[in-house]
C-alpha positions as CSV (number, residue, x, y, z in Angstrom):
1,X,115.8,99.7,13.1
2,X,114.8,97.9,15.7
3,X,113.7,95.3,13.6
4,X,116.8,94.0,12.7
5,X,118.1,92.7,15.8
6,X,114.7,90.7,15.9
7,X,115.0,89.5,12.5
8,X,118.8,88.5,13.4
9,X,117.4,86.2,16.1
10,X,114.5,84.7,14.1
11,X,117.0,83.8,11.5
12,X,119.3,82.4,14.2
13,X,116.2,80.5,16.0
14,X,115.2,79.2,12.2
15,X,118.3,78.1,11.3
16,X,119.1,76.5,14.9
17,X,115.9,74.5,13.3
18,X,117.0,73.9,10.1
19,X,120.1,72.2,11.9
20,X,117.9,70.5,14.4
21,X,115.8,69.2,11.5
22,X,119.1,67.5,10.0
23,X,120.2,66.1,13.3
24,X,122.7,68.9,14.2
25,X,120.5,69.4,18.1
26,X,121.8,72.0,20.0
27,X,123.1,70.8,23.3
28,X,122.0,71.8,27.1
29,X,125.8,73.6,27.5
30,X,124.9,75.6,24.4
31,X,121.0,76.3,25.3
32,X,122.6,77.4,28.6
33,X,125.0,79.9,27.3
34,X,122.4,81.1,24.7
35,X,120.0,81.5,27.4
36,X,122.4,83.3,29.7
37,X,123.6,86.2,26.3
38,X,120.1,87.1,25.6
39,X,119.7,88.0,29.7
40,X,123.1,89.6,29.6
41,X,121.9,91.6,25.8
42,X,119.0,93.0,27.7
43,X,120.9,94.2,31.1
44,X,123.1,95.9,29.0
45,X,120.3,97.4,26.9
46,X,118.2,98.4,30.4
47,X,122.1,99.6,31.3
48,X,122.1,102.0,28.4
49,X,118.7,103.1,29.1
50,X,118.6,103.8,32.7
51,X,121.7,106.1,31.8
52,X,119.7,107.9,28.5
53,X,116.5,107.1,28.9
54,X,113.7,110.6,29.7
55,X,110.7,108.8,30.7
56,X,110.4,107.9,34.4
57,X,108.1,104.6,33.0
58,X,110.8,103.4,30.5
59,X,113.7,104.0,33.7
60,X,111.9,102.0,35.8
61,X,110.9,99.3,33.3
62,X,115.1,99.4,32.2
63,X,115.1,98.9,36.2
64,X,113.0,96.0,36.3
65,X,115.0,94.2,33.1
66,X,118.2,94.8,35.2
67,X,117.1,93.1,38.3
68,X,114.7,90.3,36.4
69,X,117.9,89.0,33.6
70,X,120.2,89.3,36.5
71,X,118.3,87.4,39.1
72,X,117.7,84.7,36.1
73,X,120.8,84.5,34.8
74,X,122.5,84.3,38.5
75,X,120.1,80.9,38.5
76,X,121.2,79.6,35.7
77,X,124.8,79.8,36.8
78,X,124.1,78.5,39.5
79,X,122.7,75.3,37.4
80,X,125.0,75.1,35.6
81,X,127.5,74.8,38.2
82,X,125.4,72.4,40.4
83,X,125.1,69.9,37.2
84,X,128.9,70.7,36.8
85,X,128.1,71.6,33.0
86,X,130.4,74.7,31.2
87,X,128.4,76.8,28.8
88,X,129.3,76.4,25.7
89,X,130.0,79.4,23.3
90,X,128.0,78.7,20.2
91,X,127.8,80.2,16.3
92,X,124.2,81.3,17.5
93,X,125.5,83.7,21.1
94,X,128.1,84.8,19.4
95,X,126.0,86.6,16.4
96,X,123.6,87.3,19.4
97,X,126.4,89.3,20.8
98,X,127.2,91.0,17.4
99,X,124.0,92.2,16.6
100,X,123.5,93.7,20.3
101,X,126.8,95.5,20.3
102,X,125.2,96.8,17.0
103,X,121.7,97.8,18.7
104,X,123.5,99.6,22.0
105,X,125.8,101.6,19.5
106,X,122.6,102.4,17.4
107,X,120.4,103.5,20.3
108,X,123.2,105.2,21.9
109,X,122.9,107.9,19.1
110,X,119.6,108.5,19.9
111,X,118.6,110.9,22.9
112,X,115.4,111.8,24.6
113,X,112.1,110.6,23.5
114,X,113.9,109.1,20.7
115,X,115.5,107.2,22.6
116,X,112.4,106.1,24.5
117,X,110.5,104.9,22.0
118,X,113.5,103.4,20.0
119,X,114.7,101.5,23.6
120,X,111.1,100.4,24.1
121,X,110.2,99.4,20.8
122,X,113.6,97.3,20.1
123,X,112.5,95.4,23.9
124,X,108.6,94.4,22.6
125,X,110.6,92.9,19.3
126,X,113.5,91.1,21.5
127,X,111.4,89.4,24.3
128,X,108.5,88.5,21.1
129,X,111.7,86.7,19.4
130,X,113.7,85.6,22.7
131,X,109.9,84.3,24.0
132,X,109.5,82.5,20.3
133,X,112.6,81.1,20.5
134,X,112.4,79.7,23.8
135,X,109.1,78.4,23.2
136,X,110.6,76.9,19.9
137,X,113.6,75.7,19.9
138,X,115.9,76.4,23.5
139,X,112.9,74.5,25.8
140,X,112.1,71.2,23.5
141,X,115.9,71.1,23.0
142,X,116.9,71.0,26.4
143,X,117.7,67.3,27.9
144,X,118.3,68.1,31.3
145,X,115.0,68.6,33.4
146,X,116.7,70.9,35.5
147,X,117.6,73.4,32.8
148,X,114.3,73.2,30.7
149,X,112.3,74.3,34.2
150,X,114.6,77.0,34.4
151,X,114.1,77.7,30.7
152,X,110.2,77.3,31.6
153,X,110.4,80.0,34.4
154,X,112.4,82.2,32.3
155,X,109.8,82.4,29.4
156,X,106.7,83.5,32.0
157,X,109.2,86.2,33.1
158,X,109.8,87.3,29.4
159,X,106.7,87.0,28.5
160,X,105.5,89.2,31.7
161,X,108.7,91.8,30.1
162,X,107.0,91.5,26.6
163,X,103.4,92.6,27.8
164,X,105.3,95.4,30.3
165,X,107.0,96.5,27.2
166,X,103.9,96.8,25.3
167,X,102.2,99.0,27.8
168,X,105.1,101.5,27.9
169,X,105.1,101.3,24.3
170,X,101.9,102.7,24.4
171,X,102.3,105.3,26.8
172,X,104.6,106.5,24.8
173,X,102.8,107.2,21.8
């Protein structure tokens, strides 16, 4: 279950690539406004789970995802304003969005340690693909300087999420 939301973004990120490949690059307002829906996708998710969520470690993990994507995405519009640039909705944040409304209504059936261990799992899988992608395609896409150092400090984040993820994970267990 969790899978798919992962396998929706790899298939984004590899057909982003396919386009790149063929000259279609992605542009910094669209990198921006990619970058910005996968923080927003995982507040909402941390959002869901500090409200369902059982286990004190995966509350105060959800915790740590809200004040992390917010505090990162509150940067990047603040770049983006600086550098006067609009994100720019995109065929790629938009199924983003889709298959995260999908995910929240899926996890939202779930309750208790079922919904730990769903919540959990579905957040090693996003920040493994979100971290993939921004290693990718997002960070050697970006022209401006400004927004790839952002990008650049947003993937050690993520990739700190991914390995806090993992831990709980296995706590879990």
């Amino acid at each position: 279950m969790y899978v798919r939301i992962s396998a929706a973004i790899a298939a984004i990120c590899f057909s982003s690539g396919m386009a790149m490949a063929e000259g279609a690059k992605l542009t910094d307002p669209q990198i921006a406004h990619i970058a910005y829906t996968a923080g927003e996708i995982d507040i909402k998710a941390a959002k869901q789970a500090l409200d369902k969520a059982s286990s004190k470690d995966v509350k105060q993990f959800a915790q740590d995802m809200v004040r992390d994507h917010e505090a990162v995405n509150k940067q990047a519009l603040d770049l983006v304003k600086k550098l006067k640039v609009t994100p720019e909705d995109n065929e790629t944040s938009k199924a983003l969005s889709r298959q995260a409304a999908d995910k929240l209504a899926e996890l939202g059936k779930l309750k208790g340690a079922a919904f730990d261990k769903a919540y959990v799992a579905n957040e090693v899988a996003y920040h493994k693909t979100v971290d993939g992608a921004l290693e990718t395609q997002l960070i050697p896409s970006a022209s401006n300087s400004e927004l790839k150092g952002l990008l650049q400090t947003g993937l050690k984040i993520f990739q700190g999420h991914e390995q806090h993820a993992e831990h709980v994970a296995a706590e879990l267990k």
